[in-house]
N, C-alpha and C positions, 0 to 999 in steps of 0.2 A: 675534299669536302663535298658533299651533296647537295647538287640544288636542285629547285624545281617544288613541287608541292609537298604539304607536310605529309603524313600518313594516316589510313585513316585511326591507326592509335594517338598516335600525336593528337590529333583532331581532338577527339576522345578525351582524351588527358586533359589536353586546357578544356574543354566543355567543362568536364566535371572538376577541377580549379577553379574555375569563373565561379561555378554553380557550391561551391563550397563558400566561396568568399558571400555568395550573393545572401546565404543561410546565416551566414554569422551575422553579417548585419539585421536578417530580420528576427533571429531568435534572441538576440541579447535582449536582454530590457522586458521578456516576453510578459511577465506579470509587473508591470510599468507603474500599475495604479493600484498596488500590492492589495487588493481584493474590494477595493471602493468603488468599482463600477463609474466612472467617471464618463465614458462617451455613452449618449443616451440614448441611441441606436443599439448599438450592443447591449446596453443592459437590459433594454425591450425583449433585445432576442435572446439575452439569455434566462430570462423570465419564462419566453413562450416555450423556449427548447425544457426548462426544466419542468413544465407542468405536461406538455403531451408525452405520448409513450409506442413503442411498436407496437403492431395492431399481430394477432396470432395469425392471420391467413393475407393472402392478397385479394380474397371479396371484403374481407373486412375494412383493410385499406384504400377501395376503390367504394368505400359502403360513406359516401358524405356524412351521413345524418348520424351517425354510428362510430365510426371512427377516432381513436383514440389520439391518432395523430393529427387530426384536424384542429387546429388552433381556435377554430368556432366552435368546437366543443370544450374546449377547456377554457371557458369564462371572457373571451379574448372578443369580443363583438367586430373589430376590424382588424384587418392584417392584410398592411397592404405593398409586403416583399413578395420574391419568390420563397420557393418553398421547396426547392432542391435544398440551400444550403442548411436551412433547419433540419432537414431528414437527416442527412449526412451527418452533422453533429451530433445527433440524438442517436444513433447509430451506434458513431466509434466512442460517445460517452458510454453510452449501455458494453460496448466493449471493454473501455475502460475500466469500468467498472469490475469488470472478472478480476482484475487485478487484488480487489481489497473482498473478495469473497471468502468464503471457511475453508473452499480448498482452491488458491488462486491459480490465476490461466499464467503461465511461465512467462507466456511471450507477450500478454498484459502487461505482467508485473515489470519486465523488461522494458518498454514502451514507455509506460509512467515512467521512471526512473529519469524519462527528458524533461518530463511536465514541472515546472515549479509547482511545489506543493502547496496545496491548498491548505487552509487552518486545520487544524483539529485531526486525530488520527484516519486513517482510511479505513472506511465502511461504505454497506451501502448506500446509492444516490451519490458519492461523491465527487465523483465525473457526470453523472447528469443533473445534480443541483445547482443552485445558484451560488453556492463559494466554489464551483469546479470547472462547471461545463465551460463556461467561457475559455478559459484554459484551453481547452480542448478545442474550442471554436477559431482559435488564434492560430494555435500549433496547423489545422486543417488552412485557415488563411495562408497562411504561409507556404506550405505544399502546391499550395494552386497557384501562386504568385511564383514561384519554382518552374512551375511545369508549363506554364505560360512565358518565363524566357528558355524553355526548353523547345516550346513550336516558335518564336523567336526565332532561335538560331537555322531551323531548319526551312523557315522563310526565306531567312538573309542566304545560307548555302543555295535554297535554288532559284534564288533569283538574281545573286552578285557573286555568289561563291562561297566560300567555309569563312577565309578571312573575315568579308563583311557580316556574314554571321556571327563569329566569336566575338568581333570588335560590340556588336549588336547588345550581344550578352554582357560583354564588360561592362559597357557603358550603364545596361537595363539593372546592373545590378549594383551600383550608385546611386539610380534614380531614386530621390528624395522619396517624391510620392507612394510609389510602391515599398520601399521601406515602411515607413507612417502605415500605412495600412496593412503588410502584413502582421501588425502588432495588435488589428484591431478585430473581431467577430461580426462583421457587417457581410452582405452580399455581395460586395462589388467585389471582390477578388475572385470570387467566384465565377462573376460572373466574366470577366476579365480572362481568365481561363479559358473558358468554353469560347468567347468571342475570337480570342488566339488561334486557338485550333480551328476553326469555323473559318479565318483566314487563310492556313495552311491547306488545307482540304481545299480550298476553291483554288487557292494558286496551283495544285495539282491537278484539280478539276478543270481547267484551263487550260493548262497544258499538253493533259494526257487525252480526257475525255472517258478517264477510268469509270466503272462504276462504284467502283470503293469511293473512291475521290469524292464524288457528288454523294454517295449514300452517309460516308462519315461526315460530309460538310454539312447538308439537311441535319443530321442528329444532333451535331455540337451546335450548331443554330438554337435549337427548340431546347437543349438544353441550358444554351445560354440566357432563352428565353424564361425560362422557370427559374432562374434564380434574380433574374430584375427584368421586367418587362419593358425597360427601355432601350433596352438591346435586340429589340425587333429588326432592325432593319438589318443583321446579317443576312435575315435569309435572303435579302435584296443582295449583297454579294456572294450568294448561291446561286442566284439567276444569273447574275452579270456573270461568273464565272464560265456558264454553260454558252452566252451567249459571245463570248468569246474563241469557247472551244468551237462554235460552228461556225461563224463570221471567217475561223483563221482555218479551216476546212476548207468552208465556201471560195475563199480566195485560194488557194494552192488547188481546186481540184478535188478535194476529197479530205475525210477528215482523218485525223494520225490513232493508228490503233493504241491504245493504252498501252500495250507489251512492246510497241515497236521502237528499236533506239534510232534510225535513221527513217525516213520516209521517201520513198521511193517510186516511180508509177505504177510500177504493180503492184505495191506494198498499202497503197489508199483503201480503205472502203471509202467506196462514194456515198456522199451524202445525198439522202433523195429527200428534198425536201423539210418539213420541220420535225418529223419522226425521229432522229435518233436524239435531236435536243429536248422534244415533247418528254420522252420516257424515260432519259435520263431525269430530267426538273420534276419530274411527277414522281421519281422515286424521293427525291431529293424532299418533295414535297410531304411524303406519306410518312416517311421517319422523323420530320419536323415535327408532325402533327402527332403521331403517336409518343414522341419524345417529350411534349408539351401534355397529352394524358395522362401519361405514366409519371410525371413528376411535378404536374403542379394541381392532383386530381380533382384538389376541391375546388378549383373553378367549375365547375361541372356540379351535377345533382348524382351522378350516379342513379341507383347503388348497378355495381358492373360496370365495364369498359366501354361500354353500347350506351351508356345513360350521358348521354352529350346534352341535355338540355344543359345550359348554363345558369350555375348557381347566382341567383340573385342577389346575396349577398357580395360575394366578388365583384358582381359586375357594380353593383352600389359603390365599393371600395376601389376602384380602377375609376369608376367618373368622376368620385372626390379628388383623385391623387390628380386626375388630369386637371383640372381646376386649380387645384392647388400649386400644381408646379406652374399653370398659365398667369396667376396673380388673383383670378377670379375669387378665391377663397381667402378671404382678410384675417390673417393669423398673425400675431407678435412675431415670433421668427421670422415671418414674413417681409418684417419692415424692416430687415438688414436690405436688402435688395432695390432697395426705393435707389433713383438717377443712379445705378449701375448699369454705365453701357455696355449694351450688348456687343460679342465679339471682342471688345477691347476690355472689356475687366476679364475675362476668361482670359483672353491669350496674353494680358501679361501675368498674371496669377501663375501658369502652367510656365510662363518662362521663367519667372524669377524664383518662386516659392516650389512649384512642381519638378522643376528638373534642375533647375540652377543653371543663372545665365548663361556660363559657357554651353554646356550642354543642350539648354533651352534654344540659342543663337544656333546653334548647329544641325539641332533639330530641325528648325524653320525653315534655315539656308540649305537643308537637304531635301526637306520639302517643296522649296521654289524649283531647284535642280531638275527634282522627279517629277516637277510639272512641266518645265520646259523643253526637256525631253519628251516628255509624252505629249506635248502637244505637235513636236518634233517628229512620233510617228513611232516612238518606241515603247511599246506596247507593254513589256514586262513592267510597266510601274503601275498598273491601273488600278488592279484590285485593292493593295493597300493608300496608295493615291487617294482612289476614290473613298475606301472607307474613311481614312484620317480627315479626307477634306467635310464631307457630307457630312457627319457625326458630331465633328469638332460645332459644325454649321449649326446641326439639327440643336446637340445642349446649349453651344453659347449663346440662343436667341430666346430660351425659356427664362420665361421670369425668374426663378430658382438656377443660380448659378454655382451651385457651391462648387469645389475643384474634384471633387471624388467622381462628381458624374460623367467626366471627361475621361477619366479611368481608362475606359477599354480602347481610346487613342493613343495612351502612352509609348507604348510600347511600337507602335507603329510610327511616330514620330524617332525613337531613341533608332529608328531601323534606318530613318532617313538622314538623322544625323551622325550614324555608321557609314553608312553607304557617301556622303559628301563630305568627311574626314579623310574615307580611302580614296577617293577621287584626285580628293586635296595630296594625300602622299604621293598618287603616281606622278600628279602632274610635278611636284616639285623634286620625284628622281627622274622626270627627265627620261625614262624608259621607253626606247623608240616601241611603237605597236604594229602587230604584226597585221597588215590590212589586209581584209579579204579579197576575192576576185570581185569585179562586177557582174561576172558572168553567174556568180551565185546566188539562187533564188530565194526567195524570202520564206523564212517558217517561223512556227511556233512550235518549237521541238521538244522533248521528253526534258531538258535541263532549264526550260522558263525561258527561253526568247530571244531575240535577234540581239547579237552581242558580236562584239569582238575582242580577242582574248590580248590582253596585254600584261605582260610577265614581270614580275620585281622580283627579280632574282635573289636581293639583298634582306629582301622579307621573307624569304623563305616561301611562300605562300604565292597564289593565283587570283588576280588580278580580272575582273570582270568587268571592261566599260562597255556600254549599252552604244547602238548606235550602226552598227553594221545590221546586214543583212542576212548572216551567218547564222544559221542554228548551231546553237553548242550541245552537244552531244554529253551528258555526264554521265557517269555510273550510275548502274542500278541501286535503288535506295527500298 
């Protein structure tokens, strides 16, 4: 019988199992409110998706005042989401739509064929109307909520190994929360996605000191940023990323070439100073900001990419929302939130209703683990650490607590309560570990961080605990 690690088909295999089960749950039930528009968020958006339209050029689109896909031009006085996820719907609707044309697009009509069908035969608008698009806006929720425990997994592999990534996935695709919303046509899944990835990208970024790393993490930041504006602060774990990758340079000597699997004295470039961290973060920086013109343009005046003054209507619409979520602005909806303490109506909400207590408990208790470790000196926990803790911080102290805001934590908690379930299995088989020498030095290596490897033979699988001084060495990915 074979033991030792699975393979990387095996791997493969359960991903895409996990990632099948995770689908079922979010597409069943997909037309829930069989065409009554019942969440009022969603029905907003699928209002503003059905009135704008693609623009025929890209000046036209970058054209504010002009613009057909501007939601201020089409009767809409505030609008105060992102405006990646409307684009994208308005897109694969008008896609969609090929489907019910005079001479249809094949691999349309194929496509619909998932979609619960809308009332009334297929013509046109029928995927960008208001009895369709939503449809359409749900099916894309759910893609992102997908592909978000797809950078998931590939966290938990390089930072505890494949096991705690799969386990990562199983559990992500149970979780209550995320289910419930991939059902609904709102932002946050969206944006939930892009914040995933914006995590992944830094914990490589950290790592390697790659320039893809920091260049794709800036991007899905600024992208995260255009579809809710409250997921600003990844690009703060784009810096801390960088400032890691030189901090664990500065102490070894030199910082670790992106391509290199081992580190070696002659194998360092040396770091001279703040230069190679400056122009990494300025790249990191330039793709944020261009990422945030090209997809949220009408905060801007335009007309062309160059037209950066900022539109005042936006910015009017960002000072209300900030108000609004601080309490300052006295709304009915508003007076759900009266003696709601902060921090504790949020964290038990996400533990009992959000992920469900076992789950929720495991979460947390993975979370104390990867803080006490890290305060312990072991460094691979930061990045998602720091985001889960700051974030969780930053929504559960705003007046407006609802549980969706906490969204793009999810999934970084389901990682911690991965990560201290496996913990929990080594220690209870008892599997002696292989300790390292002390005569070996400390790094932050191409596989995420000072670990030492201990083996469950009986699992089939590899066994990651944090805590040595070993860089672990993994495959190229």
């Amino acid at each position: 019988m074979r033991k030792g690690n699975l393979s990387r088909l095996e791997i493969a295999l359960l991903l895409l199992g996990l990632l099948l089960i995770a689908a079922g749950f979010r597409v069943v039930g997909l037309d829930w409110d069989e065409g009554t528009h019942l969440h009022p968020d969603e029905r907003f958006l699928t209002m503003v998706v059905g009135a704008i339209e693609s623009p025929d050029s890209l000046a036209l689109y970058l054209d504010t005042d002009n613009s057909p896909l501007n939601p201020y031009n089409r009767g809409y006085g505030s609008f105060f989401y992102g405006t990646l996820p409307i684009f994208l719907v308005r897109f694969a609707g008008e896609w969609a739509d090929g489907a019910c044309a005079d001479v249809p697009s094949p691999l349309a009509r194929a496509a619909v064929r998932w979609l619960p069908g809308p009332d009334g035969d297929c013509g046109p608008g029928t995927y960008t109307g208001y009895g369709g698009v939503h449809l359409v806006g749900r099916v894309l929720s759910t893609l992102a909520d997908l592909g978000a425990l797809i950078f998931l997994f590939l966290i938990g592999r390089r930072l505890y190994g494949p096991g705690v990534g799969l386990l990562a996935v199983a559990l992500g695709a149970l979780a209550v929360l995320p289910i419930q919303h991939a059902h609904f046509f709102t932002v946050d899944n969206f944006a939930h996605f892009f914040t995933i990835a914006t995590l992944y990208f830094a914990v490589r970024a950290a790592q390697t000191g790659g320039w893809a790393a920091f260049a794709l993490g800036g991007l899905a930041s600024g992208l995260a940023v255009t579809c809710k504006m409250s997921t600003w602060p990844t690009a703060l774990v784009v810096a801390l990323a960088g400032m890691m990758w030189w901090s664990a340079g500065r102490r070894n000597g030199g910082a670790q070439s992106p391509n290199a699997k081992a580190q070696s004295p002659n194998d360092k470039a040396q770091v001279s100073g703040y230069g190679p961290l400056l122009v990494r973060l300025s790249l990191a920086a330039v793709l944020f900001l261009v990422a945030f013109r090209m997809a949220q343009p009408y905060a801007f005046r335009g007309p062309g990419f160059f037209g950066l003054r900022p539109n005042p209507q936006w910015v009017s619409d960002m000072s209300f929302i900030r108000r609004l979520m601080s309490g300052e602005v006295d709304t009915p909806p508003g007076h759900q939130w009266t003696a709601r303490s902060p921090i504790v109506f949020p964290w038990v909400n996400m533990i009992v209703w959000g992920l469900g207590i076992p789950l929720g408990l495991a979460a947390w208790g993975g979370w104390a683990l990867a803080g006490v470790e890290l305060a312990r000196g072991r460094r691979h926990h930061l990045i998602p650490w720091a985001w889960g803790t700051g974030f969780f911080l930053y929504q559960a102290t705003q007046w407006v607590k609802s549980m969706r805001y906490l969204l793009p934590v999810y999934y970084v908690f389901v990682l911690f309560g991965a990560y201290a379930l496996w913990r929990l299995a080594a220690w209870a088989s008892r599997t002696p570990s292989s300790a390292p020498s002390s005569s070996q030095g400390e790094g932050w290596g191409e596989g995420g961080a000072c670990v030492r490897e201990m083996r469950i033979e009986s699992a089939g699988a590899r066994f990651l605990s944090p805590g040595s001084t070993l860089p672990l060495p993994l495959p190229d990915r």
